[in-house]
VEXVOVEX-565834 format. One line per field, with one value per residue (C-alpha): x, z, y. Coordinates in Angstrom, 2 decimals. Example, Ala and Ser with C-alpha at 12.3 -4.5 7.8 and 13.67 -1.06 7.14 Angstrom:
! VEXVOVEX-565834
X c(12.30; 13.67);
Z c(7.80; 7.14);
Y c(-4.50; -1.06);
! end
This chain:
! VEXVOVEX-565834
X c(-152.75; -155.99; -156.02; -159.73; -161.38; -165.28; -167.21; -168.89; -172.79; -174.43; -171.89; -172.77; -171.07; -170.54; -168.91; -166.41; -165.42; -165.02; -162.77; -162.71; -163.97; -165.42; -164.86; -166.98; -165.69; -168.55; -172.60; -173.81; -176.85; -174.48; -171.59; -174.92; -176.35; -173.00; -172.49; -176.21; -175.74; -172.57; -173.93; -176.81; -174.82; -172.34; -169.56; -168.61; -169.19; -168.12; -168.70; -167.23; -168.90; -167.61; -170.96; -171.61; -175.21; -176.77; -178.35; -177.10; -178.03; -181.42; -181.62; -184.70; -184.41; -186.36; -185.46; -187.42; -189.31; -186.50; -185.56; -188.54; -187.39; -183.55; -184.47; -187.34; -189.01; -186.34; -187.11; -190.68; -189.66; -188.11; -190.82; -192.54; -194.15; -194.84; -194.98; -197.25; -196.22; -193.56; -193.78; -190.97; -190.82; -188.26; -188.43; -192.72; -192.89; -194.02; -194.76; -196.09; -194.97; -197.15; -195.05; -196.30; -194.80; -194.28; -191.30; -190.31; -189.93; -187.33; -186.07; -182.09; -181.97; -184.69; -183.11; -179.49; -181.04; -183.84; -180.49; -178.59; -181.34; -181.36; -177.69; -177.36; -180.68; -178.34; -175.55; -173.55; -171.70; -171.91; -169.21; -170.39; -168.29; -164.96; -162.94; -160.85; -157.12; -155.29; -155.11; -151.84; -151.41; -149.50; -149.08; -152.06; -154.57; -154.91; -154.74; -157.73; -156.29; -159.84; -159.66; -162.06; -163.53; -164.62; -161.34; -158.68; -157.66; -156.19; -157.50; -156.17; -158.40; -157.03; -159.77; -159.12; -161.61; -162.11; -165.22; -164.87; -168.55; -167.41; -168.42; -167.39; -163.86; -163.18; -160.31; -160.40; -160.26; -157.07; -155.26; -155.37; -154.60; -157.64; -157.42; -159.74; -163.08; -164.18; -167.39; -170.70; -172.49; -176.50; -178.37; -182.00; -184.32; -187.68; -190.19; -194.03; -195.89; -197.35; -201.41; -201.13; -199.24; -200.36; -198.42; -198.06; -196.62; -192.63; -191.77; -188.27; -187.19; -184.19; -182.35; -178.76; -177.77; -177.96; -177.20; -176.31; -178.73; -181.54; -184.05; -186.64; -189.30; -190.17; -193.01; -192.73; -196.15; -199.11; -198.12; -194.23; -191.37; -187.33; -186.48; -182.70; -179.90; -176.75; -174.16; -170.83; -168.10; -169.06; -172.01; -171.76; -172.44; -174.52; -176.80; -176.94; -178.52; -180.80; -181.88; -182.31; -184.53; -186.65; -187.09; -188.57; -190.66; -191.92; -191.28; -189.07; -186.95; -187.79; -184.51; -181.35; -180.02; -177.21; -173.93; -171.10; -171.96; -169.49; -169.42; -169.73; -166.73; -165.36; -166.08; -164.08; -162.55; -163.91; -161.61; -157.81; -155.39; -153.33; -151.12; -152.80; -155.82; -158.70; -159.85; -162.90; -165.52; -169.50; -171.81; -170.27; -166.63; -167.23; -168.79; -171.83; -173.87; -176.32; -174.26; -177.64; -179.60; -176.74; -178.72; -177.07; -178.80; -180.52; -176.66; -175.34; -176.71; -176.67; -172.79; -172.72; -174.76; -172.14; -169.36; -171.04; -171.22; -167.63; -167.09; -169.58; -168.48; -171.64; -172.48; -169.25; -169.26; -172.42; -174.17; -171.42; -170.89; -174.60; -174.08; -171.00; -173.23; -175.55; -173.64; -171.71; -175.41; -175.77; -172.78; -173.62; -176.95; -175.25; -172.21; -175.20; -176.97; -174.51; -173.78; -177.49; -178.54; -182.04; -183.04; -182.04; -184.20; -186.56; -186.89; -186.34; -189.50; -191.43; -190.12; -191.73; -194.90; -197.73; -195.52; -191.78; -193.81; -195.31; -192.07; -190.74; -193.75; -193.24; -189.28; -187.89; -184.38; -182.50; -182.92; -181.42; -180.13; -183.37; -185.47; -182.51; -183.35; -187.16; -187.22; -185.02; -186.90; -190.04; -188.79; -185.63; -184.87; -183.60; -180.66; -179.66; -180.65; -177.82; -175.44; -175.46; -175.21; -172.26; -171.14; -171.28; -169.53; -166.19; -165.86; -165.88; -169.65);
Z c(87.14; 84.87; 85.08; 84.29; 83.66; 83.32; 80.03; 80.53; 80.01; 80.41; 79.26; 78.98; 78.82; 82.66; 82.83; 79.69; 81.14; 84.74; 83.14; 85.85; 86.73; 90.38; 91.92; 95.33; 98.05; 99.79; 98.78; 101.51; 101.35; 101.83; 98.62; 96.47; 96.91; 96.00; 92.71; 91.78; 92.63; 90.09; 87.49; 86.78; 85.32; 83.37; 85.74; 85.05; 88.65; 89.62; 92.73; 94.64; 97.68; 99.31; 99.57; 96.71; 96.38; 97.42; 100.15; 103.63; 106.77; 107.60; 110.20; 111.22; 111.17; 111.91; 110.05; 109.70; 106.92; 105.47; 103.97; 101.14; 100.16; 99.77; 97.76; 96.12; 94.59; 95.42; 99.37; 98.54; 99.11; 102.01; 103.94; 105.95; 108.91; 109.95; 113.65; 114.66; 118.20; 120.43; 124.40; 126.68; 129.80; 132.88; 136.61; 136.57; 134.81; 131.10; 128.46; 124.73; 122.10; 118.80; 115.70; 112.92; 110.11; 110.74; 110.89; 108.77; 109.28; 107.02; 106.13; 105.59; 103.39; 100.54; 101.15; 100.08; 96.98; 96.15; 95.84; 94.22; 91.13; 90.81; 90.62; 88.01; 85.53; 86.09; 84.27; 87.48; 87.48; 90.26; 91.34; 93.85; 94.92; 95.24; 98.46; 98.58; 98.86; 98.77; 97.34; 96.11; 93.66; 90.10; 87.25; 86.43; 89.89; 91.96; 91.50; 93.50; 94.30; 95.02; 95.35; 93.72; 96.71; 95.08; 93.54; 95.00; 92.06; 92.51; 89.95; 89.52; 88.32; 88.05; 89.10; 89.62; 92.55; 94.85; 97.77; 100.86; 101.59; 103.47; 107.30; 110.53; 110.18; 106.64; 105.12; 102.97; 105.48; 106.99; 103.89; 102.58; 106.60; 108.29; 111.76; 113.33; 114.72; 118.01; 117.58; 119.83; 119.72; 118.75; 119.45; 118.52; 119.22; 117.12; 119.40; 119.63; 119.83; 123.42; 123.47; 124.25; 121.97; 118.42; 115.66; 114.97; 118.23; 119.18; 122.56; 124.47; 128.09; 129.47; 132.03; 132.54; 134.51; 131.70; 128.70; 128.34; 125.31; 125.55; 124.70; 121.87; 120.47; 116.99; 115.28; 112.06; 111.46; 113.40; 115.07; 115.89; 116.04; 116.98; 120.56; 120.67; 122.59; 121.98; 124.60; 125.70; 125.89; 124.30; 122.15; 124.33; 127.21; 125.49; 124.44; 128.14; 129.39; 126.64; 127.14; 131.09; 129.79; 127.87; 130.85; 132.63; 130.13; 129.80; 126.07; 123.84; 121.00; 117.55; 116.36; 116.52; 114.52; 115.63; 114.17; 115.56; 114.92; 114.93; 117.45; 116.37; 118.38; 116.17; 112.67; 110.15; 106.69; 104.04; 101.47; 100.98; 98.19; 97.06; 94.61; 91.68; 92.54; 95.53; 98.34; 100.06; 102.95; 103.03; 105.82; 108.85; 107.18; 108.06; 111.13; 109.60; 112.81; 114.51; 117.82; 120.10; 118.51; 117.18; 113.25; 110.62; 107.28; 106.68; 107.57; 105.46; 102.61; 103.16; 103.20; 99.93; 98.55; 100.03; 98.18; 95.02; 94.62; 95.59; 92.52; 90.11; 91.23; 92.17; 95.34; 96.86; 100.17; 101.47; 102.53; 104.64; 106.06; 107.32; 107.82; 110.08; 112.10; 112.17; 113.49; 115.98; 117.42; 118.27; 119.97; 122.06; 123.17; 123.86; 125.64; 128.02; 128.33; 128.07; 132.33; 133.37; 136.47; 136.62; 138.72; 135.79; 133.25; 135.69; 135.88; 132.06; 131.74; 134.20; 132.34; 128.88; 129.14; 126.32; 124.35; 124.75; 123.64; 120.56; 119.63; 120.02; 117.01; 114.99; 114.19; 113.68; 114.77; 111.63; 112.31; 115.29; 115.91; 115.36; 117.54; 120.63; 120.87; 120.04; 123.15; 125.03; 124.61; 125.85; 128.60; 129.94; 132.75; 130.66; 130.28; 133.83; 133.38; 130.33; 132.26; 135.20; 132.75; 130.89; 134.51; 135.47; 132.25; 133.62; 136.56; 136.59; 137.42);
Y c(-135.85; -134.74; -131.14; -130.01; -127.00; -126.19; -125.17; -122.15; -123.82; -119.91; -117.08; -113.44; -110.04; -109.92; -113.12; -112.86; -108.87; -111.24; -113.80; -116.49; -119.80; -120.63; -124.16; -124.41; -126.88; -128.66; -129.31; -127.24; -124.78; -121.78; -123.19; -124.38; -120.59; -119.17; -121.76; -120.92; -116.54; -116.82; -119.43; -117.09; -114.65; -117.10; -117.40; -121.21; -122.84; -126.27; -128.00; -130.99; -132.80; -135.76; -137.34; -140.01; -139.41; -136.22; -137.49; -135.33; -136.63; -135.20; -132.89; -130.64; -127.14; -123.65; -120.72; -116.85; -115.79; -114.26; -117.56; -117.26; -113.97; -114.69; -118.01; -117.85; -121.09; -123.23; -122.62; -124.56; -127.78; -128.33; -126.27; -128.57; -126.91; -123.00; -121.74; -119.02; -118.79; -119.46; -120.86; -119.59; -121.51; -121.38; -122.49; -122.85; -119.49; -118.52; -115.99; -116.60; -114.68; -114.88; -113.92; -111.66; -113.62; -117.19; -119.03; -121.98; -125.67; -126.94; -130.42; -130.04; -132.68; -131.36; -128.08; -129.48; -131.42; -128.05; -125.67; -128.59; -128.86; -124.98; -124.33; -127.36; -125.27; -122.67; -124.13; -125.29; -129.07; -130.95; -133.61; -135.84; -138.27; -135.76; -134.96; -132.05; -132.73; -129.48; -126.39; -124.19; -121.45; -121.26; -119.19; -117.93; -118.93; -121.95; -125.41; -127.79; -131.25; -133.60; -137.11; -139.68; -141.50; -144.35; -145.16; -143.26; -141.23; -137.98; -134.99; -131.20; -128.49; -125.72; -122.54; -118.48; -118.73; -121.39; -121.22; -123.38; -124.13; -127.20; -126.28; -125.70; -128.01; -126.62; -128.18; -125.52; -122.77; -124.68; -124.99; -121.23; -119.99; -119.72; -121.19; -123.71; -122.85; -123.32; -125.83; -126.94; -130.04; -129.78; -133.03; -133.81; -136.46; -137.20; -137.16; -137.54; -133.65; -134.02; -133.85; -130.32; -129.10; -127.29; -127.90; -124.36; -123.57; -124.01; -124.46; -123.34; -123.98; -122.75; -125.03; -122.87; -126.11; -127.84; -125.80; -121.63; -122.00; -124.12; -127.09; -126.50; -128.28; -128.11; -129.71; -130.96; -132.03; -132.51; -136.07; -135.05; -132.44; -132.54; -132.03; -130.58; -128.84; -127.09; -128.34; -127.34; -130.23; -133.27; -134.59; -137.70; -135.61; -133.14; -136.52; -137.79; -134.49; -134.33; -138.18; -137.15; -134.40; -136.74; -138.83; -135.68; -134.85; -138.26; -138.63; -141.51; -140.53; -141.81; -141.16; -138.87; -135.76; -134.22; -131.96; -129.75; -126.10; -123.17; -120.27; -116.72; -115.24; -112.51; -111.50; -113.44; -112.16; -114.39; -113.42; -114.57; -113.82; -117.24; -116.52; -114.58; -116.65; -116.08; -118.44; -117.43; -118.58; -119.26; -120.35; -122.43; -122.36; -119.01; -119.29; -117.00; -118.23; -116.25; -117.21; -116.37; -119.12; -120.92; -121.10; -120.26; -120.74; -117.44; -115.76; -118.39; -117.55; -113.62; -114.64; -116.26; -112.96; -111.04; -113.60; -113.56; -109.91; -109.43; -111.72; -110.02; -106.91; -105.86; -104.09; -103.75; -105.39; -103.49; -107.46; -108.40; -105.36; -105.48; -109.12; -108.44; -106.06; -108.70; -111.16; -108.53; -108.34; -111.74; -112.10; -108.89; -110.82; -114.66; -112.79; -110.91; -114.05; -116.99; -117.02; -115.93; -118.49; -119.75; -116.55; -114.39; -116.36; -116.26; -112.41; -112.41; -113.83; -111.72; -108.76; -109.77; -107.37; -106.98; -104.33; -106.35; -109.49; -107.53; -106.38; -109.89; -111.22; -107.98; -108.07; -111.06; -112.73; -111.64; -107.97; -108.12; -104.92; -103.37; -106.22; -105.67; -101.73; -101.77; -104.23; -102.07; -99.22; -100.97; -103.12; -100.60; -102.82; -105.63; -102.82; -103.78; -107.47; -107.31; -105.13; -107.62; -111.22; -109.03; -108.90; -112.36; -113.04; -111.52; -113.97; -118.04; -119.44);
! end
């Protein structure tokens, strides 16, 4: 066994008076934020992904403005799209809502390499090609087993902090206690936009005999966009409804996208002492999900702000406290909405006047707390309309 330990390529004051080394468990954008956060300020940061060649399986994705202003520069690249306005259709009914700030088209994969070249200028190594083994404390932290895939070879490195960035079945969540996370299937297809649509303009529909969530369409460009779902059950079955509502809609997939995303239930602690050393949690190993919407990068990376500073020891834990909130919002809203019937949907959408609709545009999904009471202040009967799917929650459908 090769036990290894990381050259500090950026050190300063606050990392010597720190004293610890950070290995991060999995290339995603939440563990790549978190590496790059702490590798600014000359914590030594190493991270191991599975993946050979930093090439993740592409996946298209729509995120809030918020994005820019957490990241920065590195969020440029993967942009490929903005939308302006969203459609909301149910049961022949409709309502536009046009946003105030537009939301962002992303492209997972330049995302995942954009965050990888900006935590490596910022001193961080990256070991692709590395699957994590185990974990277990000694003297003086914790030792990271990670397995060479290509050969088989087994390497220690020993670290006083290791972050599981690895996703919704983190290994490393299982092997410092965390228990297993209750997952959903999200299937796209790559569709043509139809003639009618803009390609600044998402649409949703909500089927509840289909899905609790719903279908979107999301243009990419001008000539096409991802059609998806988030199921319940299988991604076989989850596929098979999607492919029936293709049929309907009279459109052919160009190809799939799909991935098992966690559920928001409760809030989770992302910190765990192991031995002298610390294990802790970022993005969908930590099911930082905006459970309403099921999407989870903005939260993810709010999460590995909130991990970060607990390791600079910088700003206490005042992020995930607001993140927790956050997320606690969410669930209130998918728990009031998650057994609503077609009717319900139905009156939802009648009940979206001029001044709910504004409010809609004006505050977007990641202040969600403040968006849920400006809209109930304008629109009071969705109060009852939330009482009664809260209600309908508490019996079988």
């Amino acid at each position: 066994m090769l036990e290894s330990r990381v050259a500090n390529n950026n050190s300063n004051s606050s990392s010597r008076s720190n004293n610890q080394n950070v290995a991060v468990v999995g290339g995603s954008a939440a563990g790549l934020f978190t590496a790059s956060l702490l590798a600014r300020k000359g914590v030594p940061v190493r991270v191991f992904e599975r993946i050979e060649t930093l090439e993740p399986a592409e996946r298209t994705l729509i995120v809030t403005h918020r994005m820019r202003n957490l990241l920065g520069a590195a969020a440029g690249r993967s942009i490929v799209n903005e939308i302006r306005r969203f459609e909301l259709f149910t049961d022949g009914r409709s309502a536009n809502v046009s946003l105030k700030h537009p939301d962002l088209v992303i492209e997972r994969r330049a995302l995942i390499q954009g965050l990888a070249d900006e935590a490596q200028r910022a001193g961080v190594s990256v070991a692709l090609g590395h699957r994590f083994h185990a974990l277990h404390p000694n003297g003086r932290g914790i030792v990271l087993e990670v397995e060479h895939c290509a050969s088989g070879r087994r390497e220690e490195v020993r670290s006083d902090t290791i972050v599981g960035g690895d996703g919704a079945s983190s290994r490393v969540a299982r092997a410092a206690g965390w228990s297993p996370l209750e997952t959903v299937p999200l299937v796209q297809a790559m569709v043509a936009l139809p003639k009618d649509m803009q390609p600044d303009t998402a649409r949703v529909w909500f089927v509840p005999q289909d899905t609790p969530y719903f279908y979107w369409l999301i243009p990419e460009n001008e000539s096409r966009g991802a059609l998806g779902i988030i199921g319940e059950g299988s991604g076989q079955e989850t596929k098979k409804r999607i492919e029936r509502f293709l049929q309907k809609k009279q459109m052919e997939p160009l190809e799939w996208q799909g991935a098992r995303i966690p559920v928001y239930r409760k809030w989770i602690p992302v910190e765990r002492q192991v031995g002298r050393g610390k294990v802790f949690l970022v993005g969908d190993a930590a099911a930082q999900v905006k459970v309403s919407t099921v999407g989870g990068i903005v939260t993810g990376f709010r999460g590995a702000q909130g991990v970060a500073d607990a390791l600079l020891g910088v700003g206490g834990s005042s992020e995930l406290r607001a993140l927790h909130r956050e997320l606690a919002t969410h669930w209130l809203i998918r728990k009031t909405m998650h057994h609503f019937e077609q009717k319900h949907y139905s009156y939802l959408v009648d009940l979206l006047n001029a001044a709910t609709r504004e409010s809609l545009g004006e505050i977007h999904r990641d202040h969600s707390t403040r968006l849920l009471w400006t809209v109930l202040r304008r629109q009071p009967r969705l109060i009852l309309l939330g009482l009664r799917g809260m209600l309908m929650g508490t019996r079988p459908r």
